[in-house]
N, C-alpha and C positions, 0 to 999 in steps of 0.2 A: 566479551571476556575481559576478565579484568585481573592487571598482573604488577605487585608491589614488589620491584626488587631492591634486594642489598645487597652492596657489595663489601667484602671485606677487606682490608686491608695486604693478605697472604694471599689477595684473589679467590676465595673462595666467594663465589655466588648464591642466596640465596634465593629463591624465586616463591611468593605468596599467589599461586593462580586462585580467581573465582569462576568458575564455568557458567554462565547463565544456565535456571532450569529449562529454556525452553530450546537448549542444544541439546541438553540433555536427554531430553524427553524425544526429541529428531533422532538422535543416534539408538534412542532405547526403540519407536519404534521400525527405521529399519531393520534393529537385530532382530526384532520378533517378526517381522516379514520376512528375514531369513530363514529364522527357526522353525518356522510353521509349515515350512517346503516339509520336513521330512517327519512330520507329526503324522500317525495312523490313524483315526479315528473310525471304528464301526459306521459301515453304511456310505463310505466316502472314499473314492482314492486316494490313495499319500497324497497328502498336501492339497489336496483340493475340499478340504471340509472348509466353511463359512472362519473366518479370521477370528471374532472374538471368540468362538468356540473353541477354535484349535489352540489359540491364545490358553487359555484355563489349563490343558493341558500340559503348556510350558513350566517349570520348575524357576518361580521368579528370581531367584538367589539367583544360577547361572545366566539367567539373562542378563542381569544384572554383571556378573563376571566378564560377558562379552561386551557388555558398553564399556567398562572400565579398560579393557584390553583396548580396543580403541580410541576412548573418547584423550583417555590421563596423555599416554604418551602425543597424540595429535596437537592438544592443549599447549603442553611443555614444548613441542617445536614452532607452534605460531606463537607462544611466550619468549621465545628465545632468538626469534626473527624478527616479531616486532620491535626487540628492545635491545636491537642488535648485538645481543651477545657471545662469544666465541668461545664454546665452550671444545676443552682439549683430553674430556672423559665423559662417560656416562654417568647421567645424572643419578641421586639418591633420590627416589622419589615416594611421599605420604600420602595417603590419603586422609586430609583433615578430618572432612564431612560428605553425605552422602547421603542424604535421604529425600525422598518425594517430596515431589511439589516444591522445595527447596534449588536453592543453586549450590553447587559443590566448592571445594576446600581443598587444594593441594599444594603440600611442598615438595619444591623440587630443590635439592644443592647440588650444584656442580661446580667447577674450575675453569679459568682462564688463564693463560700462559703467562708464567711467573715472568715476573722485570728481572733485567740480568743486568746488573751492573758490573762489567767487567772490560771497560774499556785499556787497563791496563797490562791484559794479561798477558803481555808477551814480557812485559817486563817482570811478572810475576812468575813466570817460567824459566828468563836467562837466570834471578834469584836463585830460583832451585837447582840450579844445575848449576850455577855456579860453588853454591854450597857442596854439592856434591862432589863434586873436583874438588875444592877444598881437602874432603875427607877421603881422597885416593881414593874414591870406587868409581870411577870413569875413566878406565887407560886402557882400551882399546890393545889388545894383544899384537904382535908384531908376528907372531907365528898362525899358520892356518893349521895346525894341529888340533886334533880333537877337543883337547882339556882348553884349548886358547878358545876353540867357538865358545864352548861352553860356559864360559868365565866371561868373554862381552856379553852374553846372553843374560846372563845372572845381571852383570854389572848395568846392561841395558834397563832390563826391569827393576830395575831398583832406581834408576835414575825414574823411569817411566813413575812409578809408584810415587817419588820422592816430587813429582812436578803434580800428581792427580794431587796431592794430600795439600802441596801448597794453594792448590787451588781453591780447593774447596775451602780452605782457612780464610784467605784475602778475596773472595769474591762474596758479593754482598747479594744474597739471592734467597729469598723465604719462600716456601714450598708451601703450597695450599694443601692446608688440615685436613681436609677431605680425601684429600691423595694419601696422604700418610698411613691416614686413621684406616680406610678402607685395604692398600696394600699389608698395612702391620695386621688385618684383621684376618688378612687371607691368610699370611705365613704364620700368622697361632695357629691358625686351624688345622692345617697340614704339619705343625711340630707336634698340638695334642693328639693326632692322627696316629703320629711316628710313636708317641712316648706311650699309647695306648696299647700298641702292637707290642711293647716289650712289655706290658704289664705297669707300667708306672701312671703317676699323677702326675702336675705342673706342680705341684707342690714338693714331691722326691726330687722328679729336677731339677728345680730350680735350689733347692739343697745339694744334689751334686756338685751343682757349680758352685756352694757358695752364693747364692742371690736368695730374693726372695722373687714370687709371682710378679709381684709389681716391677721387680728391678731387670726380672727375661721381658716384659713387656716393652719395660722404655730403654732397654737395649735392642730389642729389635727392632723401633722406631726408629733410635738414631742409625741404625743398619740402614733402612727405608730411605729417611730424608737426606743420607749420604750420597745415597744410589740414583735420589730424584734429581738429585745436586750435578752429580756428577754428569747423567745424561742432558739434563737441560747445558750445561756447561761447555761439554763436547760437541753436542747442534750448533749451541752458539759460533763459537771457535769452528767451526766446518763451513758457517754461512760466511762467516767474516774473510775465512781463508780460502775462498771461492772452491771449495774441494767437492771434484764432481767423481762421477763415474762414468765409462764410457760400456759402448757397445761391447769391444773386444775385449778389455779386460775382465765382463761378464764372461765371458766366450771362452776365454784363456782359465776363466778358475771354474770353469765350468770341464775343459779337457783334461783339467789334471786330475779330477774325479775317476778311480778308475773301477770301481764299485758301480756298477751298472743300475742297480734298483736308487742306489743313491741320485747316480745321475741324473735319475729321469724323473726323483721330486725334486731335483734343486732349478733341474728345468722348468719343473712346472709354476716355481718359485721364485723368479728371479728377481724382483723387486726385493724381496728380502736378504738373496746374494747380495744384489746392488746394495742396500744398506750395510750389510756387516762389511763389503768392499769400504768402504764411504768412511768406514770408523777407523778400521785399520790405517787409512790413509793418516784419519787426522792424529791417528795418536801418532804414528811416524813423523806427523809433523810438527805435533810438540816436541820431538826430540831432535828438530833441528832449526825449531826458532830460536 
């Protein structure tokens, strides 16, 4: 097998696989040693008629379906192991070429973990919040009265919001095309979805707002590549600020659940507690670097 790859500059990976024909032709015929188990042929038990006859039988197109199901994806992980690459999505994968007697043709694109240049962020954060004091929405209420939470709470988030925005501004981080293009491809599809059910096109909508198609499009990119920003951003800033999770603290937001069916999927989930524990930490602790 033979595999030419590029890489992109935004990380994004290209992968040119060639399969030799004669894996190909291995993988096609254990399929059809599979296949032939459950072929009937007049005169013969299931699966015991002579191979090339029960062969003829077989519908070459899905055989073929079942090499592809195996051989493509196999290809792309010994592609991706021998050429040590770390990919941090599933790949987009082509089929070039594919015909007999031939060797096949596939591309594969995926991503590698964007470079974060953000060595300064904590100075990029006291900035922000500096600012914010500045413009008196950071004063902390001296009363425990209702309207006084509710008012640091406001004033909280706004600081919170006011340090995500700087960040994403002064950190120097490009998001792989592939990420982008594939997530903005998902969230059209599920807006055309929505806009369908009231009777509309992307075309009225996009007149209600004001925009055209192209202009809902590359708004909801920079929605996407805001969102890839900000999560790569946040990981970063959680490795650097050693912010872990423990046992009990799973355990403690685990009892205050008091929704019983709840409980018992977040039980069954807790890695993904542990995560959304993990984030909450770090944003708490942009607000006190």
């Amino acid at each position: 097998m033979n595999t030419k790859v590029t890489k992109h500059t935004d990380r994004t990976v290209e992968l040119a696989i060639t399969i030799p024909w004669s894996e190909i032709k291995t993988q096609y015929d254990k399929t059809v040693d599979e296949l032939i188990k459950h072929v009937e042929i007049k005169g013969f038990r299931k699966g015991k008629a002579p191979r090339a006859q029960a062969e003829k039988e077989l519908n070459k197109s899905k055989v073929y379906e079942e090499v592809i199901k195996h051989i493509v994806p196999e290809s792309y992980t010994k592609a991706v192991r021998d050429n040590n690459i770390k990919p941090i999505i599933q790949p987009d994968i082509r089929l070039d070429k594919a015909k007999d007697e031939e060797d096949w043709q596939i591309t594969a694109i995926t991503a590698e973990m964007p470079e974060i240049k953000a060595d300064n962020y904590k100075k990029v954060i006291q900035d922000a919040k500096g600012d914010m004091k500045k413009d008196d929405l950071w004063l902390p209420g001296k009363d425990n009265n209702e309207q006084s939470v509710m008012n640091n709470r406001e004033k909280r988030q706004k600081m919170l919001n006011a340090i995500l925005e700087s960040l994403l501004i002064n950190t120097d981080l490009t998001i792989p095309s592939i990420m982008v293009k594939n997530e903005t491809d998902r969230r059209l599809t599920n807006l055309l979805d929505e806009i369908k059910k009231l009777g509309l096109t992307i075309e009225t909508y996009a007149k209600s707002k004001n925009l055209t198609p192209d202009q809902v499009r590359s708004q909801v990119e920079q929605e996407v590549t805001n969102t890839y920003k900000l999560e790569f951003l946040l990981d970063y800033i959680t490795e650097k600020e050693n912010i872990t999770v423990d046992e009990k603290e799973i355990a403690d937001a685990i009892d205050k659940i008091e929704d019983k069916k709840e409980k018992e999927a977040v039980e069954k989930n807790k890695y993904y507690l542990a995560n959304m524990i993990r984030r909450q930490k770090t944003l708490d602790r942009l607000l006190s670097l």
